[in-house]
Structures are given as structure tokens and as C-alpha cells.
Backbone bond lengths (Angstrom), bond angles and torsions (degrees), N, CA, C in turn:
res aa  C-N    CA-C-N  psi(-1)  N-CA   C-N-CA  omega(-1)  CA-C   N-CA-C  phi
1 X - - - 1.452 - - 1.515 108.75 -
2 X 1.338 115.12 136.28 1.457 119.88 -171.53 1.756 110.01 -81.04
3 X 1.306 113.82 108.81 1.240 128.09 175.14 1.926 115.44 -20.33
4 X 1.134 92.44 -62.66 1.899 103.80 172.54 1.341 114.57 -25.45
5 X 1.416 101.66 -75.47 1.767 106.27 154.61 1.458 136.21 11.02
6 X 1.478 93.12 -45.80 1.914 103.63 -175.24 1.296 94.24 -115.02
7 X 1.418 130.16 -7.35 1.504 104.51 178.54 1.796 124.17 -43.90
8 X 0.948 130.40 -166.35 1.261 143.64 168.76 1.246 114.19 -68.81
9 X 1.029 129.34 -45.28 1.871 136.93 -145.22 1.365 91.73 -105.38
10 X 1.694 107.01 -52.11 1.879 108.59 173.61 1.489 131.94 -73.69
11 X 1.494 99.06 11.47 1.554 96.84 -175.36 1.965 76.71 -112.18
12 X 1.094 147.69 -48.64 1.648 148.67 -162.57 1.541 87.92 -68.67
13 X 1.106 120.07 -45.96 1.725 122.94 175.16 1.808 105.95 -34.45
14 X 1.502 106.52 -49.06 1.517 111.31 -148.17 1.381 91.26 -91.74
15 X 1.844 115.16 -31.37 1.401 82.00 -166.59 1.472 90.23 -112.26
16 X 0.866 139.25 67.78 1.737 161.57 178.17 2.197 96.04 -113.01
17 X 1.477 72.38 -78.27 1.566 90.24 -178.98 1.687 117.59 -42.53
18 X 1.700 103.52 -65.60 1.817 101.79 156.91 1.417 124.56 -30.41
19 X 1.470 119.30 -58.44 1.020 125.29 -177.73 1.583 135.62 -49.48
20 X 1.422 106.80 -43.57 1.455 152.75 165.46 1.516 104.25 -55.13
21 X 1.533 122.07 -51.30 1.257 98.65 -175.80 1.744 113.22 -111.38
22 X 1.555 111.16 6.26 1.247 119.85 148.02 1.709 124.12 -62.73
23 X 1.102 101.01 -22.20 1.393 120.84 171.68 1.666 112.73 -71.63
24 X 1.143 91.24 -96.47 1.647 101.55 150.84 1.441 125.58 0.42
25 X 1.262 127.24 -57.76 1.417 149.85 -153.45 1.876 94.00 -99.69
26 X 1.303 114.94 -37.33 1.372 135.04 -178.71 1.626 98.72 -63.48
27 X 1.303 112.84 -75.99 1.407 113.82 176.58 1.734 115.91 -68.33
28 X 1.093 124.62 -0.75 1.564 100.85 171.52 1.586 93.01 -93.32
29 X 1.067 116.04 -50.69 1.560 119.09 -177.43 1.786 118.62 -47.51
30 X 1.084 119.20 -60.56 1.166 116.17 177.55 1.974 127.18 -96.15
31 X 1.474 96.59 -48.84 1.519 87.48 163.02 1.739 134.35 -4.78
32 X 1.473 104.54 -62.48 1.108 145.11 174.52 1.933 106.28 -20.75
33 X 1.335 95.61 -80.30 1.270 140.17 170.48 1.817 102.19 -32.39
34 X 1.019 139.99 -11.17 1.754 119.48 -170.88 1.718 82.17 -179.36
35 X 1.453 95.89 121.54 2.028 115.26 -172.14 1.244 97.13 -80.52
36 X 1.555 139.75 -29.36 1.141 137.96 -178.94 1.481 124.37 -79.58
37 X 1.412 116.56 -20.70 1.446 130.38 -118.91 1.249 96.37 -151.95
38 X 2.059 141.08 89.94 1.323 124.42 155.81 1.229 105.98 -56.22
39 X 1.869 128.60 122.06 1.289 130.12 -179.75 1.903 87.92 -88.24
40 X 1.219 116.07 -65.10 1.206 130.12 -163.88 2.017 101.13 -29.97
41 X 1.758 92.79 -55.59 1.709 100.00 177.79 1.797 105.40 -38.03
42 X 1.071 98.26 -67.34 1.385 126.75 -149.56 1.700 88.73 -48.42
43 X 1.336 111.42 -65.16 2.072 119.62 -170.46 1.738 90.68 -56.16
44 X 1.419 129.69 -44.03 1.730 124.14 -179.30 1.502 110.78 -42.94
45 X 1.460 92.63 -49.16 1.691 99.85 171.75 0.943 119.45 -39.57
46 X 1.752 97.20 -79.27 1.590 121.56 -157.74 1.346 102.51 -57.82
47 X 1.409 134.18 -31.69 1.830 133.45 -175.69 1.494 98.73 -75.95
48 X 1.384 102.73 -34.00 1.813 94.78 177.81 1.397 124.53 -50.56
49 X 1.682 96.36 -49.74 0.788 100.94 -175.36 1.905 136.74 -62.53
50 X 1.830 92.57 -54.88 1.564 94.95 147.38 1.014 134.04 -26.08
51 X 1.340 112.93 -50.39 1.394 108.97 -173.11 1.480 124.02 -73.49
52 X 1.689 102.19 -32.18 1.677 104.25 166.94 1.623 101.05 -64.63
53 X 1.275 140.16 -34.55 1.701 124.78 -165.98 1.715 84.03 -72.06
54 X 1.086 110.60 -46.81 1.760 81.96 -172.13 1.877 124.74 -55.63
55 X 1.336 112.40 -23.87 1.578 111.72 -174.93 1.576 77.66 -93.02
56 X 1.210 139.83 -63.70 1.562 109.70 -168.84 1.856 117.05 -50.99
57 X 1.105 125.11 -13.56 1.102 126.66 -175.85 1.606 103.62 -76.70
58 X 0.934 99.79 -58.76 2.126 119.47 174.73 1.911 83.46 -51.26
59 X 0.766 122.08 -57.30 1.457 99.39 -158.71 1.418 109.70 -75.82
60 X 1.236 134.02 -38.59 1.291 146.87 165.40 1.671 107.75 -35.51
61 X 1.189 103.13 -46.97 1.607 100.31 178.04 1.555 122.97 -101.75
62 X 1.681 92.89 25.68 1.033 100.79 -173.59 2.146 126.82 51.43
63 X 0.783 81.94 61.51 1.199 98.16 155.82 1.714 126.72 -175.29
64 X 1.269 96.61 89.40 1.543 110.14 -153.46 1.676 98.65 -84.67
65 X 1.100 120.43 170.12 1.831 132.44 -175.76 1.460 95.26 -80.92
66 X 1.489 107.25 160.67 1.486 115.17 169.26 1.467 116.19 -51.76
67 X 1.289 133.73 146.88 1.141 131.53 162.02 1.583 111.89 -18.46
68 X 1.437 110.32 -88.75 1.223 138.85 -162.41 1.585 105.85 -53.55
69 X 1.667 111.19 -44.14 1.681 109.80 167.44 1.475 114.64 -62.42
70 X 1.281 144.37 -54.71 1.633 156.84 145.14 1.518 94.24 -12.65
71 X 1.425 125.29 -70.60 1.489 109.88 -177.41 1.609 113.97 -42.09
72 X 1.357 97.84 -61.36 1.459 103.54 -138.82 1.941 87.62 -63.81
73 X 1.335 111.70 -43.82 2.011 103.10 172.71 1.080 130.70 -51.21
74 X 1.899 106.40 -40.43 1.701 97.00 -177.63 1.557 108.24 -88.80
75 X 1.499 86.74 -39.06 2.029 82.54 -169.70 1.488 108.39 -80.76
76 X 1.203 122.61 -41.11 1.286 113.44 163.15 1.466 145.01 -61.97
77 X 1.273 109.94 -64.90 1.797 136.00 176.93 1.727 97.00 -84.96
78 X 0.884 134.46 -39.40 1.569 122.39 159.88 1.491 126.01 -55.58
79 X 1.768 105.65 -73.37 1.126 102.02 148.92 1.094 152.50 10.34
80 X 1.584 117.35 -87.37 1.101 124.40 175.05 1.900 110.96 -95.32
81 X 0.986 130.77 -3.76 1.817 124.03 144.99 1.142 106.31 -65.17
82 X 1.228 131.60 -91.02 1.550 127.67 -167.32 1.734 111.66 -52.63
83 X 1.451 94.90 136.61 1.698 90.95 168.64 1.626 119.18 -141.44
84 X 1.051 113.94 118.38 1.557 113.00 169.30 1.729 113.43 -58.56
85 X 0.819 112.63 -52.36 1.342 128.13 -171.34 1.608 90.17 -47.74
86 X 0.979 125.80 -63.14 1.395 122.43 -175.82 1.703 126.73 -52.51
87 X 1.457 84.18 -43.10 1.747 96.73 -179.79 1.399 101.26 -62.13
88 X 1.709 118.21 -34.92 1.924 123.54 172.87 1.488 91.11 -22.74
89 X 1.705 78.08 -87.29 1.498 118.13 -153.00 1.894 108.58 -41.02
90 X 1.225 109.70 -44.45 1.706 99.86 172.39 1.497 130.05 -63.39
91 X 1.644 98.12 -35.96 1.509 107.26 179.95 1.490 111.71 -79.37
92 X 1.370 128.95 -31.73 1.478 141.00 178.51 1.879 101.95 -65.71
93 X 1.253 107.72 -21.85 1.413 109.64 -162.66 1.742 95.52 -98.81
94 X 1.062 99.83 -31.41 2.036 92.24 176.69 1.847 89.65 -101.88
95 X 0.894 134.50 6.61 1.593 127.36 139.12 1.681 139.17 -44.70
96 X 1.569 81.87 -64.37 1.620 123.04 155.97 1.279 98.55 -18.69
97 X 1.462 96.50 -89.29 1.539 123.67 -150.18 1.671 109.52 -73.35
98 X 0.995 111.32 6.51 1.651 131.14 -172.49 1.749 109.50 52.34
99 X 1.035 119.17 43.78 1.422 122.54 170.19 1.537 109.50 -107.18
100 X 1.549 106.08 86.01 1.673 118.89 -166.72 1.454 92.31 -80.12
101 X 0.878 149.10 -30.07 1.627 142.51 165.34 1.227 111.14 -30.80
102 X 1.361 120.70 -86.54 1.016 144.20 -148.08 2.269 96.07 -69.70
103 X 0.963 87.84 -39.12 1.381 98.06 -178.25 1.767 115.17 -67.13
104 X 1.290 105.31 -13.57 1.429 116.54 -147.45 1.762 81.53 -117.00
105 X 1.358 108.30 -36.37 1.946 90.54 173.59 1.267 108.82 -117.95
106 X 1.218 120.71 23.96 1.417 125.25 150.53 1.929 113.12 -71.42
107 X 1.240 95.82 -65.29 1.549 99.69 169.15 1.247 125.93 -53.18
108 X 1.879 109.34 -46.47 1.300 91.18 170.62 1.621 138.04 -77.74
109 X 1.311 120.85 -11.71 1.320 140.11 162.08 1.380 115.10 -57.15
110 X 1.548 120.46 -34.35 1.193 112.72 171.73 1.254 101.26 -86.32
111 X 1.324 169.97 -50.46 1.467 170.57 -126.96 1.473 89.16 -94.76
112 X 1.943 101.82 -72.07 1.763 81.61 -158.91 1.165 118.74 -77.95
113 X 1.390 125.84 -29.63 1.368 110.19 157.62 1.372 144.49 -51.09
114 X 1.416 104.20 -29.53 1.442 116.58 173.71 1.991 111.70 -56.34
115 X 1.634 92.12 -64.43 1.611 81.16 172.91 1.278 123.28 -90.18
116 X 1.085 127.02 17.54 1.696 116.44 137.23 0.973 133.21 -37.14
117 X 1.815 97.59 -64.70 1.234 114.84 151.65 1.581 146.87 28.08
118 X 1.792 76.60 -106.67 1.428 113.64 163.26 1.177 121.96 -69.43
119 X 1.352 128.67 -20.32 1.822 134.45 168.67 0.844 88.44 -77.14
120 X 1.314 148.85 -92.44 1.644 139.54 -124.02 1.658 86.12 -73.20
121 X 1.470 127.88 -62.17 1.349 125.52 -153.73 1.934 102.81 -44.58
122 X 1.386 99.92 -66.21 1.884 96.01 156.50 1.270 120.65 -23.29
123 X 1.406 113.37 -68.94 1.795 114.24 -155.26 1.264 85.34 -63.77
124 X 1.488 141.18 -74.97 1.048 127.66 171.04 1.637 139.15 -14.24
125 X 1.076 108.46 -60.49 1.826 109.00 166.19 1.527 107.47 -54.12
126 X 1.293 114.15 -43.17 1.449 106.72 -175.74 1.366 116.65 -78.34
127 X 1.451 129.53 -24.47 1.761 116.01 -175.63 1.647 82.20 -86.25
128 X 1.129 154.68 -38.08 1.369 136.38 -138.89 1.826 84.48 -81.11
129 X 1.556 113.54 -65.55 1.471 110.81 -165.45 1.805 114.63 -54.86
130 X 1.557 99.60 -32.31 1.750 104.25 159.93 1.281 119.15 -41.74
131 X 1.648 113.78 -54.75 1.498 103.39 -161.46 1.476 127.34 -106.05
């Protein structure tokens, strides 16, 4: 196996790319589904987010991921699933169009759900490795 492989940049490379078309696959699949409402965005989030309470959970109890694995999930495979830029672009777009509703639980659906999320996904990592 070619050493490069594990560098730093080539492991955020791989899970950049994962991330990206887990994303991807998120919005053709669900988007679809609700004219007001990227669902697909919204689950990119919400898994993002989970998935960061789980490495904050590991770290909380001290026992955090390798350096180089931690990159390549948050900055990479996180990264590129979750997107702000997107959540902009949907809420700015029912802005636009003056539909403050829709704009107003778009954002908030991603926020509070998002760090829910990430709390329970934490509290969770931590009572399971506790007990």
C-alpha cells in the first residue's frame, strides 16, 4: 500500500469525496419530495451533525480518534456532507420570494435540530462508553 495514502491531505481528500457524494445522493433522493423544503439538505445536516456528537462524545470521555482519522471525518467527510452555504442559499431564496414562513422554519429546523443532534449523539457516546 502506497504510503501517501495516509498522509493528511489524502485521507480529507477521501473522505471529502465520500462526503460529497453522500450529500449528493441525499439531495437527489429526498429534495424532491417537499417544493418548499430541501429534505435531502436538511438529513446532510442532521447526519452531520450526529456524526460530529459522536467524535465529540469520544472526546469528552476522553478517548478521542487518531489525529489523522478526526481529520479526514470532520474536515473532510463532514465537511463536505453538511453545508452552510446551502442552508444560505435555501433560506435567502424563500426570502427572495417573501415567503417568511417557510424561511423562518427552514432555519429553525436546521439549528434546532441540528444541535440536538449533536447533544443527544454526545450524551449518548458518553453513558454507553461509561457503563
Amino acid at each position: 500500500m502506497n504510503p501517501s495514502l495516509y498522509s493528511p491531505p489524502a485521507l480529507i481528500a477521501i473522505g471529502a469525496a465520500l462526503g460529497a457524494l453522500l450529500r449528493w445522493q441525499l439531495g437527489l433522493r429526498f429534495n424532491p419530495l417537499f417544493a418548499q423544503f430541501a429534505f435531502g439538505t436538511w438529513l446532510a445536516n442532521l447526519l452531520g451533525c450526529l456524526l460530529a456528537g459522536i467524535i465529540l462524545g469520544l472526546l469528552l470521555v476522553g478517548k478521542p480518534l487518531t489525529q489523522p482519522l478526526q481529520n479526514a471525518l470532520t474536515v473532510g467527510f463532514l465537511g463536505s456532507l453538511t453545508t452552510f452555504s446551502a442552508l444560505s442559499s435555501e433560506v435567502s431564496d424563500r426570502l427572495l420570494h417573501k415567503d417568511w414562513l417557510h424561511a423562518g422554519l427552514i432555519l429553525s429546523l436546521h439549528t434546532i435540530c441540528g444541535i440536538t443532534a449533536t447533544l443527544l449523539a454526545a450524551a449518548a457516546v458518553q453513558r454507553l462508553i461509561r457503563s
